[in-house]
C-alpha positions in Angstrom: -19.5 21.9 -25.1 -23.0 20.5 -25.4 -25.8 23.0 -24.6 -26.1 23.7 -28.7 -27.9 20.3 -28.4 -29.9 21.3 -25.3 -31.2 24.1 -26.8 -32.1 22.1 -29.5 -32.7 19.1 -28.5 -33.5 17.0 -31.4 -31.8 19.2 -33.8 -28.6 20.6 -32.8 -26.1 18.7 -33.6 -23.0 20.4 -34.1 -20.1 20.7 -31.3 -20.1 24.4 -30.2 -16.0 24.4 -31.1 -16.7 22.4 -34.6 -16.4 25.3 -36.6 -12.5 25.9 -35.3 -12.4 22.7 -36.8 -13.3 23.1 -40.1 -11.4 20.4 -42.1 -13.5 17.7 -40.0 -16.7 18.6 -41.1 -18.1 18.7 -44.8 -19.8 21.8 -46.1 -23.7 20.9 -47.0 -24.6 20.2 -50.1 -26.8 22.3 -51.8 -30.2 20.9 -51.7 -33.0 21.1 -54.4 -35.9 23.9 -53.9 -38.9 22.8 -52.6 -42.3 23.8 -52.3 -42.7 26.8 -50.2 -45.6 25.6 -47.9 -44.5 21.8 -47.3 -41.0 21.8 -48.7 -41.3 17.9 -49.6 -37.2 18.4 -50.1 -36.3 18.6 -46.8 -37.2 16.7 -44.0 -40.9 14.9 -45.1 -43.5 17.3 -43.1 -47.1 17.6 -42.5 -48.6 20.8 -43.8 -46.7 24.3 -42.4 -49.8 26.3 -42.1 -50.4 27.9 -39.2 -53.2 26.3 -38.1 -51.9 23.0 -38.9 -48.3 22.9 -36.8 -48.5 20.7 -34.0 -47.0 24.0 -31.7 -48.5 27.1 -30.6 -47.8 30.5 -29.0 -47.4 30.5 -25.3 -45.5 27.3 -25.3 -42.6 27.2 -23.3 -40.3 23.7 -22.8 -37.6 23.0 -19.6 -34.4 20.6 -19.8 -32.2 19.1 -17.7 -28.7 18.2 -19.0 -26.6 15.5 -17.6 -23.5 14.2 -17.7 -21.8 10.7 -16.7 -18.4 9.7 -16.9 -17.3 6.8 -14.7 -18.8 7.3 -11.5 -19.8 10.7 -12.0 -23.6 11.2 -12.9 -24.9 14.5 -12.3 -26.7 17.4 -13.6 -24.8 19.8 -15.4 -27.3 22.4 -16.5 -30.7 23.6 -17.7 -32.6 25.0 -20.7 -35.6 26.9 -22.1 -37.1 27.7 -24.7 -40.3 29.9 -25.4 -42.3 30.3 -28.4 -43.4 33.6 -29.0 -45.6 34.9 -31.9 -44.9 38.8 -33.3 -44.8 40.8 -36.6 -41.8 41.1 -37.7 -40.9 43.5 -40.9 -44.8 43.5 -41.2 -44.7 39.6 -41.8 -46.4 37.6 -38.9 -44.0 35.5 -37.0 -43.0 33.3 -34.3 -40.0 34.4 -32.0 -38.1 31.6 -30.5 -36.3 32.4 -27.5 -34.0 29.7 -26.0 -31.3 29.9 -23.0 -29.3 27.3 -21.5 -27.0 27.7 -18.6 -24.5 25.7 -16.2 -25.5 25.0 -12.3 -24.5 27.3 -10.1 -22.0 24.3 -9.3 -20.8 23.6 -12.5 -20.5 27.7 -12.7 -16.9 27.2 -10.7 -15.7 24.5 -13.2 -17.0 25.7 -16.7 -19.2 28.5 -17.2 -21.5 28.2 -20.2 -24.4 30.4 -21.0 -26.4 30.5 -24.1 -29.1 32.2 -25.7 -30.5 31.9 -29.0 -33.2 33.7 -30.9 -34.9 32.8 -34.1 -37.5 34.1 -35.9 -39.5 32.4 -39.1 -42.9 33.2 -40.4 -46.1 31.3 -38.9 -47.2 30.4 -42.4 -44.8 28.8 -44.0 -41.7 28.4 -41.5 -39.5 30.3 -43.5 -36.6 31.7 -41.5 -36.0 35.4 -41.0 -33.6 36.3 -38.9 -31.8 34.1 -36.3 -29.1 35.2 -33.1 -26.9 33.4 -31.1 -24.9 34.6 -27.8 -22.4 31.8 -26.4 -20.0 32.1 -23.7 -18.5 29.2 -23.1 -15.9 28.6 -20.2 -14.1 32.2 -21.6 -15.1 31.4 -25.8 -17.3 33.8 -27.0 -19.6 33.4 -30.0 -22.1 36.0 -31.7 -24.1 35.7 -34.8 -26.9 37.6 -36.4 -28.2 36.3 -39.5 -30.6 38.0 -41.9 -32.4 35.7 -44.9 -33.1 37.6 -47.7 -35.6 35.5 -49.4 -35.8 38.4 -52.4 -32.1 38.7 -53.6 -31.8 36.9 -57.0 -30.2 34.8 -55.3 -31.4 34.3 -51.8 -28.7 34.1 -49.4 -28.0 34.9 -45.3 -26.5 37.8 -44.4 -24.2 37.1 -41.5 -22.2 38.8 -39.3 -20.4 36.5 -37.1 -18.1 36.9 -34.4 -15.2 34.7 -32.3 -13.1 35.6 -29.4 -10.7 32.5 -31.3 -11.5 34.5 -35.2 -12.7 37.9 -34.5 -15.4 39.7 -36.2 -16.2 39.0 -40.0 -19.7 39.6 -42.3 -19.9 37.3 -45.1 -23.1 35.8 -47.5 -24.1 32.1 -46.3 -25.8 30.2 -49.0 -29.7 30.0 -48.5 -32.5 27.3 -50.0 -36.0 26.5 -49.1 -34.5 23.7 -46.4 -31.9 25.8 -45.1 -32.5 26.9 -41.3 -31.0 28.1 -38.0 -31.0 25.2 -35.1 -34.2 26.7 -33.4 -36.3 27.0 -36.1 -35.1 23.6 -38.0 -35.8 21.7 -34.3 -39.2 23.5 -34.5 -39.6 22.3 -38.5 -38.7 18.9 -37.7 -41.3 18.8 -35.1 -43.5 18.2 -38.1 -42.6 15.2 -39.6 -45.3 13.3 -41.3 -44.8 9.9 -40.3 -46.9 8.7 -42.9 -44.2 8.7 -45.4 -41.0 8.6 -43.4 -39.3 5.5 -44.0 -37.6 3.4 -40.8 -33.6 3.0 -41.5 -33.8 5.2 -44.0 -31.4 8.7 -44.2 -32.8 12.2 -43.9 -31.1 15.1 -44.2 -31.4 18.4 -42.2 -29.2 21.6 -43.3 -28.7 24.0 -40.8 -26.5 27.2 -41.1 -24.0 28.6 -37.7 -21.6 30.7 -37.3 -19.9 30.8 -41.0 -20.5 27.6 -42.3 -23.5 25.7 -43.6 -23.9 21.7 -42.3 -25.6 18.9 -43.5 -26.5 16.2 -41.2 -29.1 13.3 -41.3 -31.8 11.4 -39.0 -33.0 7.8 -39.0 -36.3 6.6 -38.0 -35.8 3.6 -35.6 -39.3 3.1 -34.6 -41.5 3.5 -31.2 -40.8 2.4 -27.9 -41.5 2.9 -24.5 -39.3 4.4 -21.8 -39.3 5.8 -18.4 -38.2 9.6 -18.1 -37.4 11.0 -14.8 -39.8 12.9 -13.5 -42.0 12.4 -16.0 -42.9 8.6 -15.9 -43.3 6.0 -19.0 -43.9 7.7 -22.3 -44.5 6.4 -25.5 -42.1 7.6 -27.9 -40.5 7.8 -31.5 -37.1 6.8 -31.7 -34.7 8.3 -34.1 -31.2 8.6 -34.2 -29.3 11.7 -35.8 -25.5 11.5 -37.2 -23.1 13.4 -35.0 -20.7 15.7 -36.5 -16.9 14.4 -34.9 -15.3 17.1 -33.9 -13.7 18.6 -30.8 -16.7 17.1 -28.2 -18.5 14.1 -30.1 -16.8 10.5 -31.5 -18.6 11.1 -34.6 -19.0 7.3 -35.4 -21.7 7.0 -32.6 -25.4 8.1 -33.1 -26.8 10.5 -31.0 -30.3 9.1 -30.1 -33.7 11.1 -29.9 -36.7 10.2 -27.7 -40.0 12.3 -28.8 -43.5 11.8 -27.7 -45.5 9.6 -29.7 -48.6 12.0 -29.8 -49.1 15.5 -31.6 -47.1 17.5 -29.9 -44.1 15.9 -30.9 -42.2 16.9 -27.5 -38.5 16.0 -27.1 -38.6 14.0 -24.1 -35.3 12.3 -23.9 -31.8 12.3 -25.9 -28.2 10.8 -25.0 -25.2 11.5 -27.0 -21.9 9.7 -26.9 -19.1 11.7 -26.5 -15.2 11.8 -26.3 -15.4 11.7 -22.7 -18.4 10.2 -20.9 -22.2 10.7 -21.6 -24.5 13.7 -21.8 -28.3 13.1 -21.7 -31.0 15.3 -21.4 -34.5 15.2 -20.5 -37.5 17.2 -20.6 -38.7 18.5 -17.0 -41.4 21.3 -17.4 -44.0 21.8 -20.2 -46.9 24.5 -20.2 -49.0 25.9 -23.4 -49.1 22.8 -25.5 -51.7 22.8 -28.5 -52.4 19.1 -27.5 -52.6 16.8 -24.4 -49.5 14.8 -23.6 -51.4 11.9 -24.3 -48.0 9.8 -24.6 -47.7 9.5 -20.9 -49.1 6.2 -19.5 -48.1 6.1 -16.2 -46.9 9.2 -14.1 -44.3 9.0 -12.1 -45.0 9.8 -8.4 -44.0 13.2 -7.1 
């Protein structure tokens, strides 16, 4: 299904069944090391200092999901996610804590639940430990993933489970711009638009399940739109390669609406896929480190 993107909204790209579907995706490349503050390898960022992020503790972000097929155009299910800070193995860290689920409604025809935990240092942004919780319409996924930054070579340890594979532990491979979904979306948010390029390819490598993906962004440029609920917002346009698989076409981009002002907030997505439309849009905010200066004109309540 779709509520890996939900939860992730700019970042999370792969179908939540891709991984049963192994010989339609390509492994990631490995990519080069990069510095450990602003990792100028990955995707460009601003500074990953703590006091220079564009997020804070406290914040916590709503979705709506929706999906249209024909003349069907509804609302299909809701997320959160909450950013948390903690010490974690005596390191200071953020906690991300992010749950989706289906309407009540939607409940009857396809169940899904998710949850997602991540935790990565608040200097620095470098992962730690990451969990995922799916059920999905009767499909059941688990991961818990341990970066160990100190091995020789640093790898993820991983034990992932499947109700379709069973149980297994394996070593992922781990670089400086390898991430779990919630902590690369939180990354991205980051971007320093000073020296990212319009039409130009960016990758992002993200690790789930047992696999590691590589996937890309484009910057298209800023625009203007109206969100529901929210108004007009002035916003950075991107669009971000989907994965084809068992849910997406693949040879569509999925497109990414984020507010043009610091916070970087993902206000609006839509994603193409084998049957119908999902989009998604952002419908609560509290705790932001900035104003939402990107709204222009509230919509009426």
């Amino acid at each position: 299904m779709i509520f890996t993107i939900l939860l992730c909204t700019c970042m999370a790209l792969l179908p939540m069944h891709a991984q049963e579907n192994a010989d339609s995706i390509q492994r990631a490349d490995t990519l080069q090391k990069a510095d450990s503050v602003t990792r100028t390898a990955c995707v460009p960022v601003m500074s990953t200092a703590e006091d220079s992020l564009v997020f804070q503790a406290g914040e916590e972000l709503s979705f709506a999901l929706q999906y249209t097929w024909g003349a069907m155009n509804t609302d299909v299910g809701h997320a959160t996610i909450r950013l948390d800070t903690l010490t974690f193995n005596g390191e200071k860290a953020f906690l991300i804590d992010a749950f989706g689920k289906t309407t009540r409604f939607f409940d009857w025809v396809f169940k899904v639940r998710e949850d997602f935990k991540s935790w990565f240092t608040r200097d620095g942004m470098r992962p730690l430990k990451f969990t995922r919780d799916t059920y999905e319409g009767g499909y059941v996924a688990k991961n818990t993933y341990l970066y160990d930054w100190n091995a020789q070579e640093p790898v993820i340890h991983a034990d992932v489970y499947s109700s379709k594979r069973g149980q297994k532990s394996l070593d992922l491979p781990l670089t400086p711009c390898t991430f779990d979904l919630p902590s690369l979306f939180y990354f991205a948010r980051n971007m320093n638009f000073d020296v990212v390029d319009p039409g130009k390819r960016y990758p992002m490598t993200f690790a789930i399940d047992d696999e590691v993906f590589n996937v890309y962004f484009i910057l298209h440029g800023r625009e203007t739109i109206k969100v529901k609920g929210i108004g007009e917002v002035r916003t950075i346009k991107f669009g971000a390669k989907l994965l084809e698989g068992e849910v997406f076409k693949g040879e569509e981009d999925m497109i990414i609406y984020i507010s043009d002002d610091m916070n970087r907030l993902p206000v609006y997505f839509e994603a193409p896929l084998l049957v119908g439309r999902a989009t998604g849009r952002l419908t609560e905010w509290e705790g932001l480190k900035h104003p939402f200066s990107s709204i222009v004109n509230r919509s009426r309540k």
